[in-house]
N, C-alpha and C positions, 0 to 999 in steps of 0.2 A: 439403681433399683432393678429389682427381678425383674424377666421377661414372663408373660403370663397369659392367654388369652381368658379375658375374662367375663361376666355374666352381663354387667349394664350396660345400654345404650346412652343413660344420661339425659335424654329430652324425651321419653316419652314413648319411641317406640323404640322396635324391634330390630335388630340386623341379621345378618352373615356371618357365619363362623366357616373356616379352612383348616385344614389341618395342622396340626400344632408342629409336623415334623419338619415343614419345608420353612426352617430359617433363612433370611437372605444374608449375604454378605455384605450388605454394604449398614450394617450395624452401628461398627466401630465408634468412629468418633461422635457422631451423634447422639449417642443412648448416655444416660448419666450413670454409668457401671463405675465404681468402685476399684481400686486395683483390688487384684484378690488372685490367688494362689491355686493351683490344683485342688487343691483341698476342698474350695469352693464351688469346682462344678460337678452338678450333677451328671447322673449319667445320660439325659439325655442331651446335656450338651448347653445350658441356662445355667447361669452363675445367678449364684445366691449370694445376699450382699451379707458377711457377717452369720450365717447360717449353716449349720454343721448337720451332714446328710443324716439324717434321724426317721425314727420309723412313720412321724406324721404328716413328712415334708411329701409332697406329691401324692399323699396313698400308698408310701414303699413301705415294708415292712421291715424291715432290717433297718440299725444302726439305732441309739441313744432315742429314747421318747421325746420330743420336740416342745417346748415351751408354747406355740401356737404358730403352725402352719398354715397348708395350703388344706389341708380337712384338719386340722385342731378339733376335732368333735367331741362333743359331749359325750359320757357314757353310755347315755342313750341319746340317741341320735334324736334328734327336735324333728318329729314328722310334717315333713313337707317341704324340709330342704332340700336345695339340688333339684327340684322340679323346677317345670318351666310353663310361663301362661300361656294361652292365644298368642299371637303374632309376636313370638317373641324368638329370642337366638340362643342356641342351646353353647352351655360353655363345654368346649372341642377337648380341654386338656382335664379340664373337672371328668370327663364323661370315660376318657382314657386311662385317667389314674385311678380310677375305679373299677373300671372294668382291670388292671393289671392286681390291683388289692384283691379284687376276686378270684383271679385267676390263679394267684401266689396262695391264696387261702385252700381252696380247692387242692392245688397241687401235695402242699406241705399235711395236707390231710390224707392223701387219695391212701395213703398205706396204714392207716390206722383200722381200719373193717374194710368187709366186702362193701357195704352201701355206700364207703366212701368212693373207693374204687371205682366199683358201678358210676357214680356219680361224675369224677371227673372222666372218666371215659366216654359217659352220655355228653357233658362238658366241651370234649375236643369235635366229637364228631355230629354237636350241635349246627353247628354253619352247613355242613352238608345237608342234613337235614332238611331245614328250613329253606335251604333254595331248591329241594328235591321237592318239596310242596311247591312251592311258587312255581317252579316248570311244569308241574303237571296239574296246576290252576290254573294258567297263562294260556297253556292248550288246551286246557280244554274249553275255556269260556270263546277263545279265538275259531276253535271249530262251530261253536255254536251258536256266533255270530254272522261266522259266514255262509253256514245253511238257512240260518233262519233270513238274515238280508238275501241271498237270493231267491228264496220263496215268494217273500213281499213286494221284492221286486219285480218279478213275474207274475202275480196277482193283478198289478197296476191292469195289466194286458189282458187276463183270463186267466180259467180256472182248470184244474185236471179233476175230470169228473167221477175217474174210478178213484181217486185219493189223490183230495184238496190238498193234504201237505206237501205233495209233488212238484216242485218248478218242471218249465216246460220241458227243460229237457229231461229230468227224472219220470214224466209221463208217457216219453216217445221213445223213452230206453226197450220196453217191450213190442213196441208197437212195429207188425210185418207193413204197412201201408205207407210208410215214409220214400218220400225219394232223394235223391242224393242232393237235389237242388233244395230241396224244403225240406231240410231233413230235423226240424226240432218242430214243424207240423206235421199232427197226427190225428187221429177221430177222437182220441180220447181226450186230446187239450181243445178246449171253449174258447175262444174271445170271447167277451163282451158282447161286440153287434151281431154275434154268430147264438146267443143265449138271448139277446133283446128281442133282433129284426129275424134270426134265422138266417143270414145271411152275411158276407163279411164283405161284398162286392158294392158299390153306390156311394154315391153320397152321406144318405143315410147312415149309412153302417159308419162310414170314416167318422161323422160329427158322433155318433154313438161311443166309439172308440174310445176319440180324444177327447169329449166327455169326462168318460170313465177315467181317463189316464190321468187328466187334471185332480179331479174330484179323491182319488183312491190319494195322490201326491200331498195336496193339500191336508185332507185329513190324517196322513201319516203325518207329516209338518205339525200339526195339529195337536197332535197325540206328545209327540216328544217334548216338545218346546213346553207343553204343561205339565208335563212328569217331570220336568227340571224344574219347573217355577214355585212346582207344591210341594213335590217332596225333597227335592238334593240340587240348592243352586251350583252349587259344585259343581253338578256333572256335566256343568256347560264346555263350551271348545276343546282343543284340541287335550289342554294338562301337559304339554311338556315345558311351555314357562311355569308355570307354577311348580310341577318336578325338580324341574333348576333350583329354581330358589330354594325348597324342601330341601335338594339333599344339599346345600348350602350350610346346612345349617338353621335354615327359617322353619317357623312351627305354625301351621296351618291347620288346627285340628278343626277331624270331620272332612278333610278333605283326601284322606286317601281310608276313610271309614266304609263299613259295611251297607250301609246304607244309597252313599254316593255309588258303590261297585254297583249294585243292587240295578239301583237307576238308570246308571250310564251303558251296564250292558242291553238294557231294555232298550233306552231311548237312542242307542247310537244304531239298532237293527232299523228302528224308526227312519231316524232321521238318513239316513244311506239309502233306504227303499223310497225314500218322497221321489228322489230322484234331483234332491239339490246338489251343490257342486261341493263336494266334500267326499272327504274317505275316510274309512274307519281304519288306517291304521296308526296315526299319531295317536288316537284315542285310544287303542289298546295299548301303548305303554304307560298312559293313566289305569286303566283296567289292571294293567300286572304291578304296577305299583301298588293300586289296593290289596291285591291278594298278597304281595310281598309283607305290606304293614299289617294285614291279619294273620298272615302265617309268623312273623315273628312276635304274637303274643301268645305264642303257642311255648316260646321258649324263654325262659328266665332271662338269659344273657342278653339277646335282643328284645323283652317287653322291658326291661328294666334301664336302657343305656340307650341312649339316643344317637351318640354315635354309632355304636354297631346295629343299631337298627338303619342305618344308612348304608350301612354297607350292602344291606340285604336290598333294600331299596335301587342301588346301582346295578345288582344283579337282575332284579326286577324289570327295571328297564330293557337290559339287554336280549330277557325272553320275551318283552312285547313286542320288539324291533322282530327277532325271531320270529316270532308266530304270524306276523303283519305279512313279511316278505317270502317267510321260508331261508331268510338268510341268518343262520347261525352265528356263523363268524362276522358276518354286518351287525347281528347285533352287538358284538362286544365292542366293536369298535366305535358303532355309536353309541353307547354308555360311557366309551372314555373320551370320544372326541367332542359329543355334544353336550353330553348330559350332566355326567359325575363331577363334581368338585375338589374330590378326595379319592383314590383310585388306588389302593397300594395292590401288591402283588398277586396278597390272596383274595382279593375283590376279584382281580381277572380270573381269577381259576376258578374262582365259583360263580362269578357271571359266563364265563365260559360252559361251565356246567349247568345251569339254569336254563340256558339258553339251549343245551343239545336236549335237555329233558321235553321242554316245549316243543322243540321241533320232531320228535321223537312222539309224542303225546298226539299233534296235528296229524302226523304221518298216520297213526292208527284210524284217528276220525274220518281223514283222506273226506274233506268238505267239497274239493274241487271236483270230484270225481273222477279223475285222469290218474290215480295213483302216483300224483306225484307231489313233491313239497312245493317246489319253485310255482310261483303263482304266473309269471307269464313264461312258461315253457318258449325258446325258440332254436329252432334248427334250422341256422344258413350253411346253403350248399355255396358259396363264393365265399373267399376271402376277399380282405379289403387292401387296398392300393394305396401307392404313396401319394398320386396326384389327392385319391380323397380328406386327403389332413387340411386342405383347405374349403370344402364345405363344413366340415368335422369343427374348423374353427369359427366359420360362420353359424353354426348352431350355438358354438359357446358364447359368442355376441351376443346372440338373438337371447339366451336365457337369461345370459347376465344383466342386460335391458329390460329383460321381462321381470325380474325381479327386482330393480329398483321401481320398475312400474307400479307392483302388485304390492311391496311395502311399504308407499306414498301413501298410495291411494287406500288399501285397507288402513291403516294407521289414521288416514284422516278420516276417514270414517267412521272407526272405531273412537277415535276423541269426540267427533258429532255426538254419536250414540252415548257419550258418556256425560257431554256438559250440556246439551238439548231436551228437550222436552222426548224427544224420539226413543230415549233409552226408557221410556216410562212404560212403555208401550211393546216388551219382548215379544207376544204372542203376536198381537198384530202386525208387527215387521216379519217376523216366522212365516208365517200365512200368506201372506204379502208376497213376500221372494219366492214361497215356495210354487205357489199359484203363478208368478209371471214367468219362472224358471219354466216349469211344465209346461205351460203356454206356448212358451217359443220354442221348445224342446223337441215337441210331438211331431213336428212337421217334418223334421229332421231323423233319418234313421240314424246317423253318429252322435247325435246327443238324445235321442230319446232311447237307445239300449245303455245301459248300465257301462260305466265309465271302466271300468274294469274289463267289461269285453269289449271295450271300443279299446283301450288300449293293446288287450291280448290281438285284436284284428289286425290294428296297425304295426304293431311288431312282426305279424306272420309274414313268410316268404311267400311269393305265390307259385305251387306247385301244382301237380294236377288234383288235387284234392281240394282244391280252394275251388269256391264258385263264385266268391263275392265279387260286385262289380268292381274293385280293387284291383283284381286278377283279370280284367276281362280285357285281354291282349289279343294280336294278332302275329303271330311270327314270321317273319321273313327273316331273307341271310341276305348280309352285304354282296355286294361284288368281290372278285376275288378269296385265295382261301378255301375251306370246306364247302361244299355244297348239302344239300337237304339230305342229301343219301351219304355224308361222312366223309365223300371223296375231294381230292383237293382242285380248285377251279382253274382255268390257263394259266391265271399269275402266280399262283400256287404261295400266294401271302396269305399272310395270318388272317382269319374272319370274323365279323363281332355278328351275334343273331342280334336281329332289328326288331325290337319288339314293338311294334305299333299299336299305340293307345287304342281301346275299342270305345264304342260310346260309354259304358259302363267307367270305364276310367277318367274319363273328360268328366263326365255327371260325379263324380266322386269328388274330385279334385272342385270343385265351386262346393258341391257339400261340406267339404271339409275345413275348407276358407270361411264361410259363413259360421261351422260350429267352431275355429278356433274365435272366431270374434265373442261369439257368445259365450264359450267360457273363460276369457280373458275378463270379462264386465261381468261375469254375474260370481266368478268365484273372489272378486275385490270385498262385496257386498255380501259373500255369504258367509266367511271364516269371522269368526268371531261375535255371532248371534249365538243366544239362551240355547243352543242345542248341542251336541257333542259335533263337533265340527273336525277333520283331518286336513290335512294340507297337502301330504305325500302325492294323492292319487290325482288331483286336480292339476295339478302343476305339471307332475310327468304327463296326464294328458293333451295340456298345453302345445309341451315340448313335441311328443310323439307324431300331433296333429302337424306340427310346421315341421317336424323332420320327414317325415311320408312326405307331404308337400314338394320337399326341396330334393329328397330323392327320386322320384318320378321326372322332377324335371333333370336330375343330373342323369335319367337312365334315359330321358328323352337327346339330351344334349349328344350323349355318347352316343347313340342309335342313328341320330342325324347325323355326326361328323367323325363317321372311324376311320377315315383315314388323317386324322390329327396326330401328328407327333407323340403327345403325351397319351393319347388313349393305345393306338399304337404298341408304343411300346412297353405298355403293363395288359395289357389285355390280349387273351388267348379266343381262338377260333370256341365255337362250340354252343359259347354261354354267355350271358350279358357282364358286362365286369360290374354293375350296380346293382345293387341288394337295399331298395327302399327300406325294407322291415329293416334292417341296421342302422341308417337316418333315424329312422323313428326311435329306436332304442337311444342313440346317442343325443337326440334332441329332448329326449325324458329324461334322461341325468343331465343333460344343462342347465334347463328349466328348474330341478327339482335345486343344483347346486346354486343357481342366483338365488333363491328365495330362502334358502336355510345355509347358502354358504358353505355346507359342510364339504369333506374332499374325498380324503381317504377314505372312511366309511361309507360312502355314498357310493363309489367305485367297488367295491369290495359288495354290497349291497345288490349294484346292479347286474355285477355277473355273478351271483347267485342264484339273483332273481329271475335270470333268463338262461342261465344254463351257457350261457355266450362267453367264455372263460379267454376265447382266442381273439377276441374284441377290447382286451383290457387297454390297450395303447389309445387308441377310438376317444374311450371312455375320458381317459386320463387325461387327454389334451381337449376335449369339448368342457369337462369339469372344471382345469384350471383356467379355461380361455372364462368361463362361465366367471367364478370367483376374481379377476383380475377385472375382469370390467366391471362388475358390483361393485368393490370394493374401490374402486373410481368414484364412484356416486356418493359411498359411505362404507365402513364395515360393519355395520351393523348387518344380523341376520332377522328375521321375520320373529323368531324367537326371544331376541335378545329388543327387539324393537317393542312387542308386550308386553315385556318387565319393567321395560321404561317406560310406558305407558299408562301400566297398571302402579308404579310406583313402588314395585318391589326394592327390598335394600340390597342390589346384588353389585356386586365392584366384580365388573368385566375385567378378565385380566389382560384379554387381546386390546384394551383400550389404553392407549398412551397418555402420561402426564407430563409434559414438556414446559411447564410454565415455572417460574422462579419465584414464587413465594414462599413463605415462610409459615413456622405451627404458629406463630404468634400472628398472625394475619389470620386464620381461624378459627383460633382456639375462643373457646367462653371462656367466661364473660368480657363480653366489650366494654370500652369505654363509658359507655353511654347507657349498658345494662347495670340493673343490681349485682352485688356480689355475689360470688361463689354460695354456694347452700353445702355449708361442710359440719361436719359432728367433731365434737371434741372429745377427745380422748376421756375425761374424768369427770367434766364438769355439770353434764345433760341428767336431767331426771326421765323417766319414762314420761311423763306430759310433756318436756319439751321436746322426745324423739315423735312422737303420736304429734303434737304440734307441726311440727316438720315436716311428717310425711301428709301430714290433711293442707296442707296450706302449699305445696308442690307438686308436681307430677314427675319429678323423675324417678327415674329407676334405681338408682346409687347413689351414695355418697360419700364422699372423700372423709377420711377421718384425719383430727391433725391433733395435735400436743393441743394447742390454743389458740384462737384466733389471731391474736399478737400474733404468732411466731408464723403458725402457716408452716411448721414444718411436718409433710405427710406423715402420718403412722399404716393407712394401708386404705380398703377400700370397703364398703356394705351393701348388701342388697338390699332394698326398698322392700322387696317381697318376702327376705329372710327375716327382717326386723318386725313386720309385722307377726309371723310366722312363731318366733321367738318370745316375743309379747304373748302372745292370743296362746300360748301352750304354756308358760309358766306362769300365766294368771289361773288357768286349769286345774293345774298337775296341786295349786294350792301353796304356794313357796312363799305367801306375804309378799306378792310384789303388788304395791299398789302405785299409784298417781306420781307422786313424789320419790317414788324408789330412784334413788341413783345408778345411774347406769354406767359401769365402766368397761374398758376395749381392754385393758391392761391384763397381765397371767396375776393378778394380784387385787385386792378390792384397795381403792383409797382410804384413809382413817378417818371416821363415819361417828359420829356423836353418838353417844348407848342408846338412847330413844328414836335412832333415825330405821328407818324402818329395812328391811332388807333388800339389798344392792341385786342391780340385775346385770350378770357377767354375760355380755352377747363377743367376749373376743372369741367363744369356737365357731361364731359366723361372719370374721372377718378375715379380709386376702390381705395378707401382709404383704402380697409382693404384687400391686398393682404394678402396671406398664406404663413408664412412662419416657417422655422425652423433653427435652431442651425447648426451651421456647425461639433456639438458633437452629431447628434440625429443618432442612427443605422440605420443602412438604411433598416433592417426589422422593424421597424415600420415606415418608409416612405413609404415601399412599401404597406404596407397595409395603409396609407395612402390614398395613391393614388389609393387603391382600392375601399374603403368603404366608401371614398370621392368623389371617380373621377374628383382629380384634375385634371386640364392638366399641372399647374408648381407649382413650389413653389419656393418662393426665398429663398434663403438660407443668416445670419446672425449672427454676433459675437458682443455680447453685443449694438443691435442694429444698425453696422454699416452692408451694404451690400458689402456681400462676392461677390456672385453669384446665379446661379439657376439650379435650377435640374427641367425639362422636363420629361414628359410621355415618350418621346421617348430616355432620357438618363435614365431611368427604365429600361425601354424594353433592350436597347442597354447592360447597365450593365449584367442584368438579364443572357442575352445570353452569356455573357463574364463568367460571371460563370459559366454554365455547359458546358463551351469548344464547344458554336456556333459563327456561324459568325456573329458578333453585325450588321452588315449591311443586316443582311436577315430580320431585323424587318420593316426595311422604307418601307413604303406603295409604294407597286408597280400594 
């Protein structure tokens, strides 16, 4: 029997589709293929059993008219075929062989007029098109997030009183009276206790403050969490599980709609400025996904074909990654490494493109103000050493650890919230966290500034231009070596300058111990609440906090003992050979790599994002050290641990099937179930297909010669049959109650009074998928991986057994490593 990826799930719900081109090899003897001759394959490489390449077979247009294929259509096509419902999975090779029908239509035309011409030339350079809108929708909504979140988030604090739209430093950009120590205070920016008491000094004033800082937090909290409850539940968390699953193949409508963009870019300025533990940039590749799926209704080829509306979708991705970072090229690679499920060639070149257009778009908006893309600009004046590969691995520990921490503990959380009374209640958990967040926050200068310039801080090197207590050193020179004046000392050895901690660095270092605790515990409890939630920016702050940490003590170590062998002999007279602000960079791609896993693009990501290109090696061994100890714990990533959470139908292809059972071990019907629910070829009236389908819930059904015999003829949609009904009772054809319904190219021989037969074979797949009731169910499952079926019928010398479902995968799947097979149903 053909190979096919096709439309039904069979119990009910919805699944996964992949791409129809990544056949695996280990086929062969398994599959009940037919001998059969050249002649028999087509040209994408699928034997057709008995089937001679014709113009209906796949949608190709060339070769003999077809008896009833894979579209056998009616002359007029039955409106409403080929669509697809709510939570359901789009068929991968129906979507493909249509869009090449069109394509071949188009072509074979283009030389008949100019408007044909025109046409297919609009046609080729459609795809550019549509990701040239999504890049310069992506940035522009991206720039306009980030002016507006740092406004609101400088509000929390005060106001600029010549122009309130000003953040603090847009208000002291004019201002002659700033000094180099205070230099984002100025006369024209207000606090609060400076607008209430008149004064910013006391008691008073500090309780005035934080107050205000609470109060402005909460009601941001406030704001967002209800703008998602009323109008677009959608435009809750982070969107790249749900992404996943979408360009999977799964159909989630309304969730990358005009209305959820509408919301999400509102409430994620919100939700950023409260000041809870979240980032906006995983939420902007939801944002550019919405504008991806409204810029492709713009164009026939992609409103019409739901695969290449997915393609557009992948590009989409790869300018939110872009516009998030300022990493171009990180976006593409996280569109293929974490995102896309189908990636072919010219996907990269147009998320390639998407993605310069975005970042291109940002660069004019220039939201940072610094003229530049990269979001944490940094410039180290030291290179890094070979003795450093072993703190460098100690950071990859610590994130790897922090990440099976933080996908425990949020996951159990997130199941609370889901099977408790607690999830009844979004608003008031919102309010809740955001209020105790603030609370502890305020007292804190490294978690009450905005997470983004706590991370920009702790990257920086300390030079003279810094003032922070971070920087607040005292310098001295070893014995031996250069002295203060350049000159060499009696022993005339190499020298290390001794930078001795000031109090400001002591007082830093307990600050920043206490804020890494508190965003370890409040970012578990805040990802994944009613509001547009990121993950990116909390994690790398994690990270940055305990690599700053660990680098002051390695700059302390080395200041205390330069005459050690190993410091010695990589370190030069002059200058310190420790570069905290490079800790902290490497301990943010640790952090960020335990909790999303990801590698390559995460690396490629971080030195874009900081401009630190000669730092790649750093990077690359804190990352893998990061991902090898996770992956110890589990490999799941934070990502892929929501989908199973939420119940999405998604078959992770990084997850192993090691076990020795068989399709007869999970195919339906069991023993113990009713039979099969199958239609026969000649015998069925319309009342008893309308019977069938009122009295069942699935999606398909197998069609066969006779009950007796059970031997297949092909496969039907549940939604096509009704579809087919409901239009030729319309259109007026005398189909009533008792009309005979046949599959056949030919009507049965029908009594002269019986009333007129209803031919549904142009909406039937003659070439269902199926397999042996002997085939292992590890290569089913990878079947149904690098297929993305949604079922397959299962077969013994021809007759039908039963059928194995995406969702009896799933369900099995889970029964082997001892889960609950009912946590996979999409909830």
């Amino acid at each position: 029997m053909a190979a096919r990826i096709t439309e039904n799930l069979g119990n009910g719900y919805g699944s996964l589709a992949s791409s129809d081109e990544e056949l695996i090899d280990v086929l062969g003897a398994s599959l009940e293929f037919p001998p059969h001759n050249d002649e028999d394959i087509m040209d994408d490489g699928i034997p057709r059993r008995g089937m001679e390449v014709c113009r209906g077979s796949l949608g190709r247009g060339e070769g003999p008219p077809c008896p009833g294929g894979f579209l056998d259509l009616l002359e007029e096509p039955i409106p409403g075929v080929g669509t697809y419902g709510d939570f359901n999975t789009i068929d991968w090779v129906r979507e493909k062989a249509r869009d090449r029908d069109r394509h071949r239509k188009i072509t074979s035309r283009k030389k008949e007029s100019v408007c044909s011409f025109i046409r297919s030339v609009f046609d080729a350079w459609s795809g550019w098109l549509v990701v040239t809108f999504v890049g310069l929708m992506a940035g522009t909504f991206a720039g306009l997030i980030d002016i507006a979140a740092d406004w609101l988030t400088d509000v929390k604090e005060g106001v600029c009183l010549s122009s309130f739209w000003y953040n603090r430093e847009q208000c002291c950009w004019d201002s002659n009276e700033t000094t180099f120590e205070e230099r984002n205070l100025c006369p024209g920016w207000r606090t609060w206790s400076q607008l209430v008491l008149g004064r910013t000094d006391g008691v008073g004033a500090y309780l005035v403050a934080y107050l205000c800082y609470v109060a402005w937090a909460v009601t941001f909290a406030f704001l967002a969490v209800s703008l998602v409850r009323v109008f677009a539940p959608y435009a809750c968390g982070s969107g790249i599980p749900e992404i996943k699953t979408i360009l999977s193949g799964f159909i989630i409508r309304g969730y990358l709609g005009k209305w959820t963009l509408l919301v999400k870019v509102v409430t994620l300025v919100l939700a950023v400025s409260s000041g809870l533990s979240l980032g906006k940039e995983g939420p902007l590749v939801h944002v550019a996904c919405c504008a991806g799926n409204i810029a492709s209704h713009w164009f026939p080829k992609y409103n019409r074909n739901e695969a290449k509306r997915r393609e557009v979708l992948s590009a989409a991705s790869a300018a939110g990654v872009s516009v998030a970072f300022g990493a171009p090229i990180g976006g593409v690679l996280f569109s293929l490494e974490e995102v896309s499920y189908y990636f072919p060639l010219k996907t990269l070149w147009r998320s390639f493109f998407a993605a310069l257009v975005a970042a291109f778009v940002l660069r004019a908006i220039n939201p940072f103000g610094n003229s530049r893309l990269v979001l944490f600009y940094v410039e180290f004046h030291t290179p890094w050493f070979l003795f450093e590969l072993v703190p460098f691995v100690l950071l990859g520990v610590f994130g790897g650890l922090w990440g099976v921490l933080f996908i425990r503990g949020n996951i159990a959380w997130c199941r609370r919230r889901k099977t408790t009374r607690q999830g009844r209640y979004p608003v008031l958990e919102v309010v809740l966290v955001a209020g105790l967040t603030a609370l502890l926050a305020y007292p804190n200068p490294y978690t009450r500034r905005n997470t983004g310039q706590l991370i920009r801080d702790l990257f920086n090197d300390c030079g003279p231009r810094e003032s922070s207590e971070l920087c607040d050193y005292r310098s001295n020179y070893s014995t031996g070596g250069f002295g203060p004046n350049g000159t060499l000392n009696a022993s005339g050895s190499a020298a290390l300058t001794v930078r001795e901690p000031g109090p400001g660095v002591t007082s830093a270092m307990w600050k920043l111990c206490l804020a890494l605790l508190l965003k370890i515990l409040v970012t578990i409890f805040t990802f994944g609440m009613k509001v547009p939630s990121g993950l990116f920016i909390p994690s790398m702050a994690v990270g940055a906090i305990a690599g700053r940490v660990l680098g002051v003590t390695m700059e302390q170590i080395v200041s205390a003992h330069p005459d050690w062998v190993i410091f010695n002999q990589w370190c030069h007279s002059g200058a310190s050979c420790i570069t905290p602000g490079l800790y902290a960079m490497v301990g943010a791609a640790a952090c960020l790599g335990g909790v999303t896993r990801m590698t390559v693009s995460l690396v490629v990501i971080m030195f874009e994002l900081t401009g630190g290109l000669e730092y790649i090696v750093p990077l690359m061994v804190a990352v893998m050290a990061s991902k090898w100890v996770g992956d110890a714990f589990g490999r799941e990533g934070i990502y892929d641990a929501h989908i199973r959470l939420n119940g999405y139908p998604f078959l992770d292809a990084k997850e192993e099937f090691s076990h020795t059972t068989l399709a007869a071990d999970v195919m339906h019907p069991r023993r113990s179930e009713p039979p099969l629910a199958v239609l026969t070829h000649e015998e069925m009236t319309v009342d008893d297909l309308e019977g069938t389908i009122r009295s069942t819930s699935y999606n398909g059904f197998p069609v066969v010669i006779s009950r007796e015999s059970q031997r297949l003829v092909g496969f039907v949609l549940r939604r096509d049959i009704a579809l087919a009904i409901e239009n030729a009772r319309k259109r007026g054809e005398g189909v009533v109650s008792n009309s005979r319904v046949y599959f056949g190219p030919h009507a049965p021989p029908l009594p002269p009074d019986a009333p007129r037969p209803l031919k549904l074979r142009p909406i039937l797949d003659l070439s269902p998928f199926t397999v042996s009731d002997q085939t292992p169910m590890d290569i089913v499952v990878d079947i149904f991986r690098k297929l993305g079926i949604r079922q397959s019928l299962v077969t013994h010398n021809g007759r039908l057994l039963g059928i194995i479902t995406k969702k009896d995968v799933l369900r099995h799947m889970a029964q082997m490593v001892n889960q609950d097979p009912d946590s996979i149903l999409f909830n």
